[in-house]
Each structure stands twice: as C-alpha cells, then as structure tokens.
N, C-alpha and C positions, 0 to 999 in steps of 0.2 A: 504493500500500500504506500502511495507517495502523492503527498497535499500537492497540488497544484491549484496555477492561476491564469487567467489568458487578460491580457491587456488589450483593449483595444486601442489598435495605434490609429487607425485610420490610413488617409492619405494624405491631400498636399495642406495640410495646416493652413487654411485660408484664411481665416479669423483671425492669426498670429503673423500675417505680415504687414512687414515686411521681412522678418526675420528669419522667414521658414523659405526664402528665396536662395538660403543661404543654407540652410541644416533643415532634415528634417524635426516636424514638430516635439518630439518624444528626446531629441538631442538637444535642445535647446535649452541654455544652462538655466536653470531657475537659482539662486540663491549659491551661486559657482558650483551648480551640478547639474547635471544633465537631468531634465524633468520627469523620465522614465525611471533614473536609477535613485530617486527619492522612493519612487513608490515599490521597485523591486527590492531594496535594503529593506523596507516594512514588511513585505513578502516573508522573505528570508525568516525576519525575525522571530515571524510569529511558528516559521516552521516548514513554508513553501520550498521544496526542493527543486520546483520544476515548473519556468515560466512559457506561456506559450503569446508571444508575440503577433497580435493578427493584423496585419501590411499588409498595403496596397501600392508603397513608394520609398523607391530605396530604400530599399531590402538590404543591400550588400552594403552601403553606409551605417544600417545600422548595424549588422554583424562584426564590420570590423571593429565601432568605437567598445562595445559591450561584451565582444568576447573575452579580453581583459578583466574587466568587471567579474564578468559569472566564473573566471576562475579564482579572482581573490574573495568571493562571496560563497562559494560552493554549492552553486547552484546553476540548473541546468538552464540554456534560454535557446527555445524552440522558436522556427518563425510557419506560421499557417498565413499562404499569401493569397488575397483577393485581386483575382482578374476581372472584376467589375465591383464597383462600391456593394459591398452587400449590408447595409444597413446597419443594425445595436444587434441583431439576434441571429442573423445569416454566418457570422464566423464562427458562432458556437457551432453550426453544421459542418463548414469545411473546416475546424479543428477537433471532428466528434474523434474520429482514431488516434489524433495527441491526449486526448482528455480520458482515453479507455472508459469506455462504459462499463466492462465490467469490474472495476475498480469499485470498493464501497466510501471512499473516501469522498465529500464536499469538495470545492473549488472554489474561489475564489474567482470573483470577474470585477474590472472597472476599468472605468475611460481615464484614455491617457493624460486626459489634463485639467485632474483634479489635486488639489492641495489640500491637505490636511491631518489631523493628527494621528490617522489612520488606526482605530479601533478595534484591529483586526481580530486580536486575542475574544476581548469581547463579543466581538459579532460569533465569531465560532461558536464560544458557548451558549449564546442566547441560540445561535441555530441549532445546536444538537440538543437544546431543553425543548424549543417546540415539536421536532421531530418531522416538519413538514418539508416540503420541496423546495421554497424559496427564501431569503432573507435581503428586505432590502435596505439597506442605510438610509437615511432620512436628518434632514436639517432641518428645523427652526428658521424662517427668514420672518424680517418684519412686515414684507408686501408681496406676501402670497400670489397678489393676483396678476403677478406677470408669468406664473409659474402653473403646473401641473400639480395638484395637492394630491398627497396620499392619505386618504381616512381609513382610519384601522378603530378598534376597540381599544380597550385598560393594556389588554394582555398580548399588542402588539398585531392581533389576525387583521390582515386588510381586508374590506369590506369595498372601496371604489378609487375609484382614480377620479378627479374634477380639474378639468381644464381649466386656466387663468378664472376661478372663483370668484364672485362680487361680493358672496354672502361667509362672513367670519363664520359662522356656524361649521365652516366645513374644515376649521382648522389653518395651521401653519406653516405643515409640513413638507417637504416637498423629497423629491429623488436625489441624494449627494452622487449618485453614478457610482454607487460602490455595492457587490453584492455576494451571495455564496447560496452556491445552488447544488441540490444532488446532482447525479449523475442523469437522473430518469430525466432531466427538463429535457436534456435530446431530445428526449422520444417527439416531445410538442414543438421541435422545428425544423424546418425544410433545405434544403439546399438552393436559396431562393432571397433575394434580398427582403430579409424581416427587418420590422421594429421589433424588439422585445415590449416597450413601452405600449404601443399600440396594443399589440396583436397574442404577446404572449401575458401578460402579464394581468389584463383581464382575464382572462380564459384561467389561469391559475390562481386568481384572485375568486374568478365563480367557483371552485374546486375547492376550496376554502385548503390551499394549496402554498399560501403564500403572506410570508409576516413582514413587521420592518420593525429596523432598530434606529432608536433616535440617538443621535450622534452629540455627543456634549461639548467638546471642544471646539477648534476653529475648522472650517473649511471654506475651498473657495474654488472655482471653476478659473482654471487660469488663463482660460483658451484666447483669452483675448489679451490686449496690450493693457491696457486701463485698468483691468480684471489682474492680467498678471503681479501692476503692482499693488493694488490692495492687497492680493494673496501673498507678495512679499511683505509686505507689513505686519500683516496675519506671523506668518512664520518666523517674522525676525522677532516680535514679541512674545511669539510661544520659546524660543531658545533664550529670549534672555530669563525667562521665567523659569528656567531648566537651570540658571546660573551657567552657560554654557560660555565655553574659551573659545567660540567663537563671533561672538560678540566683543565687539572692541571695545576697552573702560573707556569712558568719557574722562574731556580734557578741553584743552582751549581751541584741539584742532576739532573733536570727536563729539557731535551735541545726539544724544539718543540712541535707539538701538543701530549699529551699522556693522556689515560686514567686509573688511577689505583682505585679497589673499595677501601673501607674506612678499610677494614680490612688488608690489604697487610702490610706487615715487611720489611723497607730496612734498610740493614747494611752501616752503615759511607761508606763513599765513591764511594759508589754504582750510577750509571750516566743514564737514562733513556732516547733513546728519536731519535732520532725525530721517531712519525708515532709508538708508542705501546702501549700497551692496558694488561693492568694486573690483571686477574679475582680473585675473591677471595679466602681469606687464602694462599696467593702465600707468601713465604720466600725467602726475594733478602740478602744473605749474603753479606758483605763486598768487596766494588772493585769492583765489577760483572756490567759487562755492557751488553746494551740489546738496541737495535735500530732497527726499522722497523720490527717489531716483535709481536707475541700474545702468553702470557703465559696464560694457562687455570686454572681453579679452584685447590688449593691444589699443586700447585710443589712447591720444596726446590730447588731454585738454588745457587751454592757452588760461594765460596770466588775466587772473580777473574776469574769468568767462561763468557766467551764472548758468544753473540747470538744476529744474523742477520738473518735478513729475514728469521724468518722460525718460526714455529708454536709450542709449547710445550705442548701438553693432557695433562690431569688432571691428577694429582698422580705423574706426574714423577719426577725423582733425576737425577738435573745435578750437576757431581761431580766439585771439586773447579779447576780450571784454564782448565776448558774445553773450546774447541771452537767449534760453533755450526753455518754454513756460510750458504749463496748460498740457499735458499728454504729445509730446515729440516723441518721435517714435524713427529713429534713421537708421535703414539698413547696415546693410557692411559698408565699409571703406566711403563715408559720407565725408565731403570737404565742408567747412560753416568758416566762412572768411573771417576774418575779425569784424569786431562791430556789428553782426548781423543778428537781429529782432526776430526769433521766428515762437508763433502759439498757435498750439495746432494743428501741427505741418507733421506728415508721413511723408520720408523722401525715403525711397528706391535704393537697393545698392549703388555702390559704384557712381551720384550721381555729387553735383558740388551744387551746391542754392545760392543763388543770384542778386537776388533782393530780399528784404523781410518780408515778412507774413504777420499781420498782428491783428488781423479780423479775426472772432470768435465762431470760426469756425470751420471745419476740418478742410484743410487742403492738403492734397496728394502730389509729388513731385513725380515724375515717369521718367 
C-alpha cells in the first residue's frame, strides 16, 4: 500500500502572466520556491510516497527542475499527460493505472495553485472517521457570493453545492481545491473532459457519498498576480508566527515580515518591507524602497527606484528613481529607464517601456 496524490498542473498558466511566458505555472517560484514543491514537501510530510503530476505543457521542463527534488525528498513524481484540456475530473481517468484501483489506500488531489497551511494530516483523519468516498477542504470567505458555497450539516455530510448565493442562509463556505478520495470515485468518471465540481461531485453529494472539512488557517488561490501576493503575505505571516529563520529581524533596513535569499546586495539606505520577498542575485542599489512586493531571481534595481505591490521577472533593470505602484506585474528581462511612472502596467518579457503609465487602470505592454 503507498499514499499517493495527483496535482493538477494544468497547462499554459494564463491567469499568471506574464510570468508563465517564461516557466511553466507549477515552477514559478512562490516565496523563493517553486509553487508545486510547496505543496509536494506537504505531501511528503504527511506521508505521500508517490506524486502523480497531470500536464498538458512542458512536461520535460518540469521533469528536469523536480527530479532533483523527489530525490532529496524520497519520493516518487509520476507525470499523467493531457493531449487535450481534460477539465478538474478527466485526469483522474487518464491517471486511473498511476493511482491502482486496487490499492485500499485514499489519495490525495489538489490544484496547483493553491496556498496554504495545508491540513493534510487532519483531512486524513477526518476522512477515514466518516468512512465515505469523498472529502473536501472548505474555506470560510467573507463574500460568499462570488463563489460556489458548499452546504453540509454539524457533522461535515454535504447536502448541495449553491452557485454565487445572495441568500446568507446558505452559509460561507466554499471549495479550497484540496481533496482525498477512495479509490472507487474512478468508477464515476470517464475518459472524457469532466468537471468534478459540476458533474461528479453532485452525483456523490446525492449518494450521501461525500463530506468536507473546514480549513482553519490561511489559504489562498495564487493563480493570479494580485492573488499571488496576498497569498505571499498570507504565508510570510504564517512563518513569522512559526518564529521561522526565514524571516529577516527587523532593523532600519528591514520594516515587517520579508524574505531575502542569502545572496541579494542592498545598497546603504535601501528600506524593505512590510510583506517582500527577494529571490536571488537580486541588486537593491542605494535609497531604493520596495514594500508588498516580489523581486525575482537576477534584477538590478536602480538608486532611489520605489516599488509597490507588484511583481519584478527575472532579469529585469529598474532604472534609479523609478516608480513602480498599484499591481506591476513585468515579465523576464523588462528594461524601466530611470524616472519612469508606471501603475498598473503588465509589460511582456523581453520588452523596455517608453513612457509612464499612471491612469488607474490596467494597461498591457506587447
């Protein structure tokens, strides 16, 4: 018997570019780690021996970064690949002979680009005390009704699924994307692109087939750029609450929770903080402030160059007394001349921006 998990990876990260132009989405460092091997180290932890990865795009990018990985982790990572988008519940078909049906052991499933404290131990045991087919994670949000509500009873059995809800009656809950299924769910799906949400999940919800567990700590869907760093703010506050040594003590450069690798350069005066995260070989020159913010592997950012909320690809040069406000978002190897105003601006790899941008509202560079 060996616990296993299937991730879904998906394919071209569309929601996460411009970033995913460059890496696919599942590689893309979240808080200086690759987003996939947050949730595979939780795996492990709880006891997963054996991940089953389901691609649809570069396949062989991710084999080479993570093989590495699963050998300092001791664990196995399979890829089940999709020759056409098969939906939430179609990979569990084309990975039924990874996942051995006759195997008695539960599984693990969740999408790739979820954050959080991962409650895995607990989900287990709450699933092997109902003894049913399904379990599904569940969050607490404050506005339910842009979301799909899970209603269940006291003792966790779901009773309905309610689309974006107007009526509080129907509760707060909604799907974290994280889940642990017997083996039998196969039998209820096709080789055929499924929703599970749709299609299977009522159907095991009529069967009174199917519970959910409410998730206590943080989580967050990171799939997006804006989403991404709430979700790092989320997790930089969960590790400093861990008293974890990787969180940097504050100091006159250092204001709140921030993360910088051991190879980063900051110039006198330079102020970091609250809520950032600095990958390495990053160059912070002199003056240059940066709060609520993720600088990636290898940028030079210039003397007295400001950046808020917004994310900085690998490779790129922000020139000295730049401002960078309001959710930026710049691929790989982006040029920002000096002096240059930009809020709101997604620019492209490889591209240099020409003039400011400081209307309040999103413009795209190509």
């Amino acid at each position: 018997m060996v616990l296993k998990a299937c991730i879904l990876v998906g394919g071209y990260g569309t929601r996460l570019r411009p970033f995913t132009f460059t890496k696919p989405k599942p590689l893309m460092e979240f808080c200086n780690k690759p987003i996939v091997l947050h949730q595979i180290e939780a795996l492990v932890k709880v006891g997963v021996k054996e991940i089953i990865l389901a691609v649809s795009y570069k396949q062989e990018h991710l084999e080479a970064v993570l093989s590495d990985y699963a050998t300092k982790l001791g664990v196995v990572i399979r890829f089940s690949i999709e020759d056409q988008p098969m939906d939430t519940a179609g990979p569990l078909a084309l990975a039924r002979d990874l996942l051995d049906e006759n195997d008695p052991d539960p599984f693990f499933m969740m999408n790739a680009d979820v954050t959080a404290d991962y409650p895995f131990a607990d989900m287990l045991a709450f699933h092997k005390q109902h003894n049913k087919e399904g379990t599904i994670c569940v969050v607490e949000v404050t506005d339910p009704s842009r979301f799909g509500v899970v209603v269940a009873t006291e003792a966790g059995k779901i009773e309905q699924f309610v689309e974006k809800p107007k009526d509080a009656k129907y509760g707060n809950k909604i799907n974290a994307g994280m889940y642990i299924f017997n083996k039998s769910v196969l039998k209820r799906i096709e080789a055929r692109p499924t929703s599970i949400e749709r299609e299977i999940f009522p159907a095991m919800a009529a069967d009174e087939q199917l519970y959910r567990w409410v998730i206590s700590g943080y989580w967050m869907d990171i799939g997006k750029p804006d989403d991404y760093l709430l979700g790092q703010e989320m997790y930089l506050r969960a590790l400093k609450s861990q008293s974890s040594s990787l969180i940097v003590p504050n100091s006159d450069t250092i204001i709140g929770n921030v993360m910088i690798d051991s190879s980063v350069k900051i110039g006198e005066g330079a102020v970091l903080g609250p809520d950032v995260v600095i990958g390495p070989n990053v160059v912070i020159h002199p003056g240059a402030r940066i709060r609520q913010s993720t600088i990636l592997a290898d940028v030079t950012i210039g003397s007295g160059a400001y950046i808020a909320s917004s994310i900085i690809g690998w490779k790129s040069r922000i020139g000295k007394w730049a401002r960078l406000q309001n959710y930026c978002f710049l691929g790989e190897d982006v040029k920002i001349p000096p002096e240059r105003l930009l809020t709101q601006v997604t620019v492209c790899p490889h591209k240099s921006v020409k003039e400011d941008h400081y209307q309040s509202d999103r413009y795209i560079i190509i």
